[in-house]
VOROTOR-214225 format. One line per 3 residues: their letters; for each residue x, y, z negated of N, C-alpha, C, O. Coordinates in steps of 0.1 Angstrom, whole numbers, plus 5000, padded with zeros to 4 digits. Layout:
<recs>
a = X Y Z X Y Z X Y Z X Y Z | ... $
</recs>
This chain:
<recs>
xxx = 0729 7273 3525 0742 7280 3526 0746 7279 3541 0742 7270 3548 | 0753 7289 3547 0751 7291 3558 0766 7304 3561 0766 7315 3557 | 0776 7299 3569 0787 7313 3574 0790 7317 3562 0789 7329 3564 $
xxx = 0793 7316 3551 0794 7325 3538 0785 7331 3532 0789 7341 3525 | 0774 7327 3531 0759 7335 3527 0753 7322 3520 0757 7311 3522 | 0743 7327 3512 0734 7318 3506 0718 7328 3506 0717 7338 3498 $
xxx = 0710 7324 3513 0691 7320 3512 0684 7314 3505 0681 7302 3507 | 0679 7322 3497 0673 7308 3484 0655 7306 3488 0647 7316 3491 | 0651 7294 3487 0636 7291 3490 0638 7297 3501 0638 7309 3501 $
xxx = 0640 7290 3512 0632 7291 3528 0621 7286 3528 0618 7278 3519 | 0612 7288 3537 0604 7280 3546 0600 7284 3555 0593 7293 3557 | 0606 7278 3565 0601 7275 3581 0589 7274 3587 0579 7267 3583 $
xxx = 0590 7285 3599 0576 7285 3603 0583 7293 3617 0591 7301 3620 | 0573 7282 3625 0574 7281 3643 0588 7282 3646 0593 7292 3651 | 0593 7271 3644 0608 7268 3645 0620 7272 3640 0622 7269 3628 $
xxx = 0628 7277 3644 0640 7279 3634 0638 7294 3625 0646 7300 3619 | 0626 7297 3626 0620 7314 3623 0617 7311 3603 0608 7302 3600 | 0624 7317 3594 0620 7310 3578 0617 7329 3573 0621 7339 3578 $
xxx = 0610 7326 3563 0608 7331 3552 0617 7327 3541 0616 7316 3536 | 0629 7337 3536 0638 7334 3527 0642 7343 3517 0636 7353 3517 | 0651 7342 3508 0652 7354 3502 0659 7364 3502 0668 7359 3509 $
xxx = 0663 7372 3500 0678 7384 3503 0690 7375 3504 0692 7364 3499 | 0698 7381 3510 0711 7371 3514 0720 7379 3503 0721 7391 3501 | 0728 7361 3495 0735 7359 3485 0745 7357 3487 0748 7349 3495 $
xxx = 0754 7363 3480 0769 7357 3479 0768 7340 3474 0761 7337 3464 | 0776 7327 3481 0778 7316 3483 0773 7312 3470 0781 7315 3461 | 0761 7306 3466 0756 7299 3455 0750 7306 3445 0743 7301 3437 $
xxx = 0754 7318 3446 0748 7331 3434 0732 7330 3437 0727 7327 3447 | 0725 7333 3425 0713 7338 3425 0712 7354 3418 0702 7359 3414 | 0724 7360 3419 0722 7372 3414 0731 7381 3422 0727 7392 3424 $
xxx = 0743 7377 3427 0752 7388 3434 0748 7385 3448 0750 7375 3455 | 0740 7400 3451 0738 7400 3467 0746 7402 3471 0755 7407 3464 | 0750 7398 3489 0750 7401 3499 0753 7412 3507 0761 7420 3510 $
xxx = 0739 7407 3509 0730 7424 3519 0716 7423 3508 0712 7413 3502 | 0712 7433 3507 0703 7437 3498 0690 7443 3508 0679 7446 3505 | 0696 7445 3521 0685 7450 3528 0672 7443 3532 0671 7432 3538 $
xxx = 0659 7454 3529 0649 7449 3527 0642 7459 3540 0647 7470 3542 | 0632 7454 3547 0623 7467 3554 0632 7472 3567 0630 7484 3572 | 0639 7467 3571 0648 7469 3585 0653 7457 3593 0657 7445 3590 $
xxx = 0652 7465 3604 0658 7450 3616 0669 7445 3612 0678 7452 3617 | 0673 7435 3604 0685 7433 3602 0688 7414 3606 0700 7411 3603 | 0680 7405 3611 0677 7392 3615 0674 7388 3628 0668 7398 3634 $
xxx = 0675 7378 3634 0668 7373 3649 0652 7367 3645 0648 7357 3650 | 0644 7374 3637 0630 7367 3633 0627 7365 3619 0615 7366 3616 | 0634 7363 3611 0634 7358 3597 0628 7369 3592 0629 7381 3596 $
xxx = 0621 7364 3576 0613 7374 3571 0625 7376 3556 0628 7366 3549 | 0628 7385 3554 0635 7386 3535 0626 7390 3529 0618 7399 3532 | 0627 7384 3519 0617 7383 3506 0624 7381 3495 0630 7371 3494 $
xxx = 0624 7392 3481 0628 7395 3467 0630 7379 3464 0620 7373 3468 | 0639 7371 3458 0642 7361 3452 0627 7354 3447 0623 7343 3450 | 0620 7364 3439 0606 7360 3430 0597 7355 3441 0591 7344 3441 $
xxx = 0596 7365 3452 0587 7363 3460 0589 7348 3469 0580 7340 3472 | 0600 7348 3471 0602 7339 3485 0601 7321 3474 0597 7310 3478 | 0608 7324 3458 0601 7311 3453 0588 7307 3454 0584 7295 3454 $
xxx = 0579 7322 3454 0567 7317 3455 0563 7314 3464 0553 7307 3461 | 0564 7314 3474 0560 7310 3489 0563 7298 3494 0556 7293 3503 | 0574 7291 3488 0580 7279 3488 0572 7268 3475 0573 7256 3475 $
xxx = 0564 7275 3465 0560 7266 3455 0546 7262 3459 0540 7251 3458 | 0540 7277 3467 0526 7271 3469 0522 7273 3486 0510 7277 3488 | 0531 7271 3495 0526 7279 3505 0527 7264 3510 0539 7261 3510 $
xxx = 0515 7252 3517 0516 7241 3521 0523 7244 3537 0527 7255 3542 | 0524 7232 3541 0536 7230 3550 0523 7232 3563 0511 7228 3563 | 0530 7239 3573 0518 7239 3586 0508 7247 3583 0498 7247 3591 $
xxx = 0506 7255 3570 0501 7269 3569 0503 7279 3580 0515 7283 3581 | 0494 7286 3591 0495 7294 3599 0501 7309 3597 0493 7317 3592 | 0507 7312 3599 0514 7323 3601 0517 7335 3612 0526 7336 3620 $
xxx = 0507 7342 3610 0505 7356 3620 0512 7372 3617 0510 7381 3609 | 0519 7370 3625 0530 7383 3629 0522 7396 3636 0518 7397 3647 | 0522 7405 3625 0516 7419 3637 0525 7425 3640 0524 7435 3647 $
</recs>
């Protein structure tokens, strides 16, 4: 939680830069936010569908390399 928003399953990669999931209204897992997906809308962070970004968080080990095109 974070300014009035909630990120569910982060994970961090090359410093404060996470993989998280659509931004939530304070504690919700169902009432978005911002819903926006596929647009500049962050300083680096990736949004990812709720499903996705658990999955990235259940099996993606820690210090897994991560390349940006």
């Amino acid at each position: 939680e974070d300014e009035g928003y909630t990120c569910w399953w982060w994970v961090s990669w090359n410093g404060p830069y996470l993989f998280h999931s659509q931004v939530y209204n304070i504690g919700s897992m169902t009432s978005l936010q911002d819903a926006s997906m596929g647009v500049n809308v962050s300083h680096g962070c990736v949004r990812l569908y709720i499903d996705n970004a658990k999955w990235l968080y259940d099996n993606i080990p820690s210090g897994t390399k991560v390349f940006v095109y």
